[in-house]
Residue frames as a rotation matrix with the C-alpha (Angstrom) as fourth column:
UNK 1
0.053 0.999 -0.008 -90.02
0.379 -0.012 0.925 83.58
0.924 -0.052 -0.380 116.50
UNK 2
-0.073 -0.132 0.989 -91.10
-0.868 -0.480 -0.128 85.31
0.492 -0.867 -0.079 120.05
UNK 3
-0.090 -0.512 -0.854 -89.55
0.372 0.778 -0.506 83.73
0.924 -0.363 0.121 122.60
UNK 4
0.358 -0.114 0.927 -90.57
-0.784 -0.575 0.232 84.20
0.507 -0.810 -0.296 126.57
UNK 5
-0.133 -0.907 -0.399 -88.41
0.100 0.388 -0.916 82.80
0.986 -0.162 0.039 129.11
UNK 6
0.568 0.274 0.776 -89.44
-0.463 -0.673 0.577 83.02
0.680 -0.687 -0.256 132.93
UNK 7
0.075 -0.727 -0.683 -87.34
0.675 0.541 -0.502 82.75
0.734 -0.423 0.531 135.79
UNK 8
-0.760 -0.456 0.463 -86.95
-0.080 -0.642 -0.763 83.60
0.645 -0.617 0.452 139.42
UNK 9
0.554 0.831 -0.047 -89.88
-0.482 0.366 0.796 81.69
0.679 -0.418 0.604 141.07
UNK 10
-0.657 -0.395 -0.642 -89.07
0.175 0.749 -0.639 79.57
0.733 -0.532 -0.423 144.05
UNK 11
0.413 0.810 -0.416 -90.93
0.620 0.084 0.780 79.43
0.667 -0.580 -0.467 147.65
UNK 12
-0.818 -0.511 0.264 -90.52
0.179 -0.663 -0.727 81.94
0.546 -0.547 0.634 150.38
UNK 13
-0.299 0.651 -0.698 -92.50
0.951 0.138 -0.278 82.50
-0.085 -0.746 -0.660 153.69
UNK 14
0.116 0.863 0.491 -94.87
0.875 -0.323 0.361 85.06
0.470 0.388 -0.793 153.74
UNK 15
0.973 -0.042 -0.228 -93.98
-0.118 -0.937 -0.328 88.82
-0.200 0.346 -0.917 153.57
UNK 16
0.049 -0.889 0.455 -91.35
0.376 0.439 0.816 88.01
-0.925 0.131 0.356 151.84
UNK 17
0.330 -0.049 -0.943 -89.85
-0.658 -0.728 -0.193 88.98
-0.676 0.684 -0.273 148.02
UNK 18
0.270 -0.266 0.925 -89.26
0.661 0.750 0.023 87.47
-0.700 0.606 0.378 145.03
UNK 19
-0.018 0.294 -0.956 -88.51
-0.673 -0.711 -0.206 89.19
-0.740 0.639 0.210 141.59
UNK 20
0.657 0.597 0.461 -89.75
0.184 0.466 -0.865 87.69
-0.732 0.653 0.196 138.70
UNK 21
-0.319 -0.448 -0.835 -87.89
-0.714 -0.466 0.523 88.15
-0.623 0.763 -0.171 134.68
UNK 22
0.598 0.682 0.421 -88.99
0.142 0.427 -0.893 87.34
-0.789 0.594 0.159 132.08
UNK 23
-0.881 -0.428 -0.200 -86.02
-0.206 -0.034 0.978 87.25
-0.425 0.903 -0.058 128.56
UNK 24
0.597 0.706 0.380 -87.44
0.088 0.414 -0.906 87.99
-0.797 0.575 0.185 125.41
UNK 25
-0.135 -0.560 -0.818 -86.74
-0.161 -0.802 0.575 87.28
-0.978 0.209 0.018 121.97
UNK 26
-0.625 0.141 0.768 -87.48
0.672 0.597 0.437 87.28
-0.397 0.790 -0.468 118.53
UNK 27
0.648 0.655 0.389 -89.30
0.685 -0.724 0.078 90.65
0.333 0.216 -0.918 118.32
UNK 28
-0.481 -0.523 0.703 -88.49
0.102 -0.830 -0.548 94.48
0.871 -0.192 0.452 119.12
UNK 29
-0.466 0.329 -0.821 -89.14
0.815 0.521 -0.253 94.22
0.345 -0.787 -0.511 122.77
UNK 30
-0.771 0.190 -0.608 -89.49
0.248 -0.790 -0.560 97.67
-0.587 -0.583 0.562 123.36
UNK 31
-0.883 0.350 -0.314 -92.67
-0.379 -0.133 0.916 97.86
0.279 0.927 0.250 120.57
UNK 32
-0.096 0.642 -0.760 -94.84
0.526 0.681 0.509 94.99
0.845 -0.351 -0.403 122.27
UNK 33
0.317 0.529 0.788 -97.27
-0.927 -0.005 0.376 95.29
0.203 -0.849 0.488 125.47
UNK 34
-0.349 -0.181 -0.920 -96.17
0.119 0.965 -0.235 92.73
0.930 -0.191 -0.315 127.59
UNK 35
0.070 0.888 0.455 -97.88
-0.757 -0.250 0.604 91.25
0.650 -0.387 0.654 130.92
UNK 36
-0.939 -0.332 0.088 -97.47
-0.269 0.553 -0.789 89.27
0.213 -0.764 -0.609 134.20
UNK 37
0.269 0.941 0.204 -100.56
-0.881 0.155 0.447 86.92
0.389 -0.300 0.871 135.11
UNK 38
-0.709 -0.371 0.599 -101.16
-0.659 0.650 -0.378 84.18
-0.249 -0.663 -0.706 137.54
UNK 39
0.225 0.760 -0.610 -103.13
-0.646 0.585 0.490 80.83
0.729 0.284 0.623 137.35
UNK 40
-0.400 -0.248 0.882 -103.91
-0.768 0.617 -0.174 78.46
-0.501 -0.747 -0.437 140.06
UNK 41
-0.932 0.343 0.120 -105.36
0.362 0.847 0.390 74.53
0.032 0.407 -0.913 139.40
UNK 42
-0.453 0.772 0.445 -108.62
0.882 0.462 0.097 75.12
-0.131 0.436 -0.890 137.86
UNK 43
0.353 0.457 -0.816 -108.79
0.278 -0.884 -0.375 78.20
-0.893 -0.095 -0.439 137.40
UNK 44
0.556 -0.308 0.772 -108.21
0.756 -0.200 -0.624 80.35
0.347 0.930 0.121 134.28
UNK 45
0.123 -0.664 -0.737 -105.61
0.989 0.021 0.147 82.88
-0.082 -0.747 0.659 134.39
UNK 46
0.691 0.615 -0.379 -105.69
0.701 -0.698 0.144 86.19
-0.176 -0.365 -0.914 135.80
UNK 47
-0.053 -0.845 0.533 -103.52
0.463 -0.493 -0.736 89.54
0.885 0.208 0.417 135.24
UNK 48
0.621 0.173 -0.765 -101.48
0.784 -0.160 0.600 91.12
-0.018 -0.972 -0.235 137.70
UNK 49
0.318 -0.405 -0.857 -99.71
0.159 -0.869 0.469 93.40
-0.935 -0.285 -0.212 136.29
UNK 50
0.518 -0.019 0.855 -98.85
0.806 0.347 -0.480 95.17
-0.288 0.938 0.195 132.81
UNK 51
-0.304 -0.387 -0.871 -96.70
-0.069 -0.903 0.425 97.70
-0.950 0.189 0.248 131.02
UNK 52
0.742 0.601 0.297 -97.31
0.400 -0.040 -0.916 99.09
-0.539 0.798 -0.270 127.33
UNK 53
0.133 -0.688 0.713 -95.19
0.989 0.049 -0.138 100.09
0.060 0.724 0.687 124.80
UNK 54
0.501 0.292 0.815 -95.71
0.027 -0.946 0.323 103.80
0.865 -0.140 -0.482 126.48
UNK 55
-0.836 -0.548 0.027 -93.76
-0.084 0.079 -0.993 102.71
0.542 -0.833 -0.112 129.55
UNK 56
-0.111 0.710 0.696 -97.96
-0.802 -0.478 0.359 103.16
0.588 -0.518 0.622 131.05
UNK 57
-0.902 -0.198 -0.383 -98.96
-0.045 0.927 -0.372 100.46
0.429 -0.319 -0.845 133.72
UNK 58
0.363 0.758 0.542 -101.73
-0.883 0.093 0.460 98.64
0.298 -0.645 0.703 135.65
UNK 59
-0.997 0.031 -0.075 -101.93
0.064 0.869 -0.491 96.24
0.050 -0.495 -0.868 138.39
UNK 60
-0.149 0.729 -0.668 -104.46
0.475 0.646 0.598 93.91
0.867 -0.229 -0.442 139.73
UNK 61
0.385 0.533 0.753 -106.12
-0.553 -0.520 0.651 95.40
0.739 -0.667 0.095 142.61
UNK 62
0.986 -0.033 -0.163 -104.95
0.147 0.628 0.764 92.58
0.077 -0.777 0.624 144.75
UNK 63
0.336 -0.936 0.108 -101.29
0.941 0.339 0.013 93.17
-0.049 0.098 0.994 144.12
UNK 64
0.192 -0.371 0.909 -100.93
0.253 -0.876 -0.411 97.20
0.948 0.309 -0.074 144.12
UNK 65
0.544 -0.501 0.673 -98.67
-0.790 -0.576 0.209 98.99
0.283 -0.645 -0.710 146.41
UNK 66
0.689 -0.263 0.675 -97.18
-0.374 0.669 0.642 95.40
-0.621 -0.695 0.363 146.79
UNK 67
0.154 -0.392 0.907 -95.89
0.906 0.422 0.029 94.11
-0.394 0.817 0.420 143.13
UNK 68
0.547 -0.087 -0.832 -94.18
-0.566 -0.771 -0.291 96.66
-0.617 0.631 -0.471 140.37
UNK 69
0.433 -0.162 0.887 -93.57
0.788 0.546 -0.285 95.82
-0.438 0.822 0.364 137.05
UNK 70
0.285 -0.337 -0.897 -90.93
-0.418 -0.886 0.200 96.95
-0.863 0.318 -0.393 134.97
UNK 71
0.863 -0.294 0.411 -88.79
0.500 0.613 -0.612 96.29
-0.072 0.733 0.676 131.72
UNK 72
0.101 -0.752 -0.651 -85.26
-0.183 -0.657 0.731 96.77
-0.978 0.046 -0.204 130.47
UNK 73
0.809 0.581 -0.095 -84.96
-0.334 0.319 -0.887 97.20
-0.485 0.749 0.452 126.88
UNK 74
0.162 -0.938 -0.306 -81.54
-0.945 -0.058 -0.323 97.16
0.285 0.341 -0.896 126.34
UNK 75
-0.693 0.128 0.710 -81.60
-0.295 0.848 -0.441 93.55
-0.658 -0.515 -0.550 128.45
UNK 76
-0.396 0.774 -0.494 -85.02
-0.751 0.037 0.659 93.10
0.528 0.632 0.567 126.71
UNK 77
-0.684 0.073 -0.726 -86.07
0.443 0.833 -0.333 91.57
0.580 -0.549 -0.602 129.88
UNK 78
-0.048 0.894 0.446 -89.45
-0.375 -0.430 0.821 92.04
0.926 -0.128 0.356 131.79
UNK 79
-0.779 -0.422 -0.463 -89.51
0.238 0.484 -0.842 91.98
0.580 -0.767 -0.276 135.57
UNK 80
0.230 0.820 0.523 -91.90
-0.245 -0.472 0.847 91.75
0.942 -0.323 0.092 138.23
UNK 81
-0.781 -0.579 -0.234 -90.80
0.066 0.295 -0.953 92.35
0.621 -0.760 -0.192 141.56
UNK 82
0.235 0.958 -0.166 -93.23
-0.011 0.173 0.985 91.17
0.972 -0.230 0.051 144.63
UNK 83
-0.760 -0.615 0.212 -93.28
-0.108 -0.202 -0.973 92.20
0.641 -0.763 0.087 147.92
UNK 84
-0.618 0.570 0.541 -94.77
-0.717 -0.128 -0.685 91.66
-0.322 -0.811 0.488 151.26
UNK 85
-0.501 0.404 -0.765 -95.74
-0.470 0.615 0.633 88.31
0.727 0.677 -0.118 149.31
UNK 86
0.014 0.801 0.598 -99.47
-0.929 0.232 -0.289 86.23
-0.370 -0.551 0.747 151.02
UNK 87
-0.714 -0.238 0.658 -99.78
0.146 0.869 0.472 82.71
-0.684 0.433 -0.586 150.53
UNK 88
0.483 0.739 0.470 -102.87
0.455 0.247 -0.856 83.34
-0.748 0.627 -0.217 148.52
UNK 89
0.400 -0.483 -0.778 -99.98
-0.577 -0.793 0.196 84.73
-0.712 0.370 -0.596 146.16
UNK 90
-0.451 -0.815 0.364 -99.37
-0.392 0.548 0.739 81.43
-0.802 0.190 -0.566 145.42
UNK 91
0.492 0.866 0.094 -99.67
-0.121 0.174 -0.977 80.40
-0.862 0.469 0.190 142.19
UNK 92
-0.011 -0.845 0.535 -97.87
0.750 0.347 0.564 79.93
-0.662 0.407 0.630 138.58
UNK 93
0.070 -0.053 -0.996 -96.46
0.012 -0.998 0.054 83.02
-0.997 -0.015 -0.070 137.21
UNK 94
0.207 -0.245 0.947 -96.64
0.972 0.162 -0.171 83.38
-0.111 0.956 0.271 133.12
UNK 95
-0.347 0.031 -0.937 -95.11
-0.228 -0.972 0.052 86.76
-0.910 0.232 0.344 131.40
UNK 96
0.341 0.700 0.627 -97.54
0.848 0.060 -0.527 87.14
-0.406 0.712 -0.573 128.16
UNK 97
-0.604 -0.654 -0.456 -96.52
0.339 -0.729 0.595 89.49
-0.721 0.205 0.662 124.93
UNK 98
0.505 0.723 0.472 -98.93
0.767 -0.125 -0.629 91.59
-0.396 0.680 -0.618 122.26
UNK 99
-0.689 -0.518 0.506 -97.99
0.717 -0.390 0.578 93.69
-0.102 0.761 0.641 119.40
UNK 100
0.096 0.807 0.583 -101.26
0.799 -0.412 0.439 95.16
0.594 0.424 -0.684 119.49
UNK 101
-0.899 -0.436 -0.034 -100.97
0.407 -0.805 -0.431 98.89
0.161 -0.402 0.901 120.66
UNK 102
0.390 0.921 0.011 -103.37
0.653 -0.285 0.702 100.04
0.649 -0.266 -0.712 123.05
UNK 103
0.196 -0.114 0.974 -103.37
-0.573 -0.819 0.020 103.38
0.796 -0.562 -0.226 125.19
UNK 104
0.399 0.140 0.906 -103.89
-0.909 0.193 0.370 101.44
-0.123 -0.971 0.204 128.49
UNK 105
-0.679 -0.479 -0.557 -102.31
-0.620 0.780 0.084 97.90
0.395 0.402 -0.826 129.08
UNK 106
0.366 0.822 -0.435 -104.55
-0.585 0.567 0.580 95.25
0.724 0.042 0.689 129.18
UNK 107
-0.504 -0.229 0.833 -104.85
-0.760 0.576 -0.301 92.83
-0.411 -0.784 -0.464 132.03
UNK 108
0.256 0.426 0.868 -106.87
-0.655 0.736 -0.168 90.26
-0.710 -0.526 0.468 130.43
UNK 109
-0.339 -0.613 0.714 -105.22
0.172 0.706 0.687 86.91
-0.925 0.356 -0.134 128.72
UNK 110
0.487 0.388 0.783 -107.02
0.696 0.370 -0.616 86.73
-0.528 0.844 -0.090 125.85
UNK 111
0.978 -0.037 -0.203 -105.71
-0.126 -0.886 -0.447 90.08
-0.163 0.463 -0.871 124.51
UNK 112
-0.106 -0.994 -0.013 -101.66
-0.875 0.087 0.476 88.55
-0.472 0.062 -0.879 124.71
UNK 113
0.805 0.334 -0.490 -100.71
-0.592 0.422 -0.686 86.28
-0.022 0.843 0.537 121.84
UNK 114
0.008 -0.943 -0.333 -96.89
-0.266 0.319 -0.910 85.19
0.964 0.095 -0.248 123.16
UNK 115
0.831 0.357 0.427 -96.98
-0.525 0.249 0.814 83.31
0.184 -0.900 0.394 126.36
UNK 116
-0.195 -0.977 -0.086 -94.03
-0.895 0.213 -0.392 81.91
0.401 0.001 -0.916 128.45
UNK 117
-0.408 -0.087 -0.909 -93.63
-0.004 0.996 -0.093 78.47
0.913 -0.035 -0.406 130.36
UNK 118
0.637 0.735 0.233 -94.32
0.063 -0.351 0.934 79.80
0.768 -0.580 -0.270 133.42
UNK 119
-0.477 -0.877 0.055 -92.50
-0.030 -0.047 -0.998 80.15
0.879 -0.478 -0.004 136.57
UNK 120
0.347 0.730 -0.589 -93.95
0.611 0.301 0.733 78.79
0.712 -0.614 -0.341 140.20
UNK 121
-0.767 -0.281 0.577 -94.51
-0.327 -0.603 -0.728 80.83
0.552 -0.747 0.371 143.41
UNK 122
-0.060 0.407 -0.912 -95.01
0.640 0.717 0.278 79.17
0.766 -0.567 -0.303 146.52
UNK 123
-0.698 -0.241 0.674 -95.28
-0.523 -0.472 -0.710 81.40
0.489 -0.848 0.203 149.92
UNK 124
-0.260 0.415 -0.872 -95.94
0.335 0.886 0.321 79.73
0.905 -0.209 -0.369 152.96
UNK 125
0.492 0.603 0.628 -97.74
-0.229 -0.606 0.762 81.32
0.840 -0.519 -0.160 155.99
């Protein structure tokens, strides 16, 4: 079955870097949209970045020129590296997978059907 895996959270002081990865498996990795989204306590969670099965991307307005998302397929691992990181950055990081093929990649949850454990990011001011 698909299988996400995140890893590479931890805490770091503000403008700082982190990179994110995400291991997948149980599918053809390079086939699937797949997606980076955050979620704080009580909130629902938000995308911040996607790629498609076209190689196309979007970010979150709050996170462009700052976060890039990539993928390796040969690795079949999904990374999001994050620079110049704000505390309001902080938050828990899920990577999210869909089979469904769409021109543009989708930023919102509902539209990803494979969801990892998650992976925290703390930055402190």
């Amino acid at each position: 079955q698909v299988q996400l895996v995140e890893s590479g959270g931890g805490s770091v002081q503000a403008g700082g870097s982190l990179r994110l990865s995400c291991a997948a498996s149980g599918y053809t990795f390079s086939t699937y949209s797949m997606g980076w989204f955050l979620q704080t306590p009580g909130k629902e969670r938000e995308g911040v970045a996607a790629i498609n099965h076209n190689g196309n991307v979007r970010y979150a307005d709050s996170v462009k020129g700052r976060f890039t998302i990539s993928q390796h397929n040969a690795k079949n691992t999904l990374y999001l590296q994050m620079n110049s990181l704000k505390p309001e950055d902080t938050a828990m990081y899920y990577c999210a997978a869909t089979s469904t093929a769409t021109m543009f990649p989708s930023l919102l949850a509902w539209t990803y059907t494979h969801w990892g454990q998650g992976t925290q990011v703390t930055v402190s001011s």
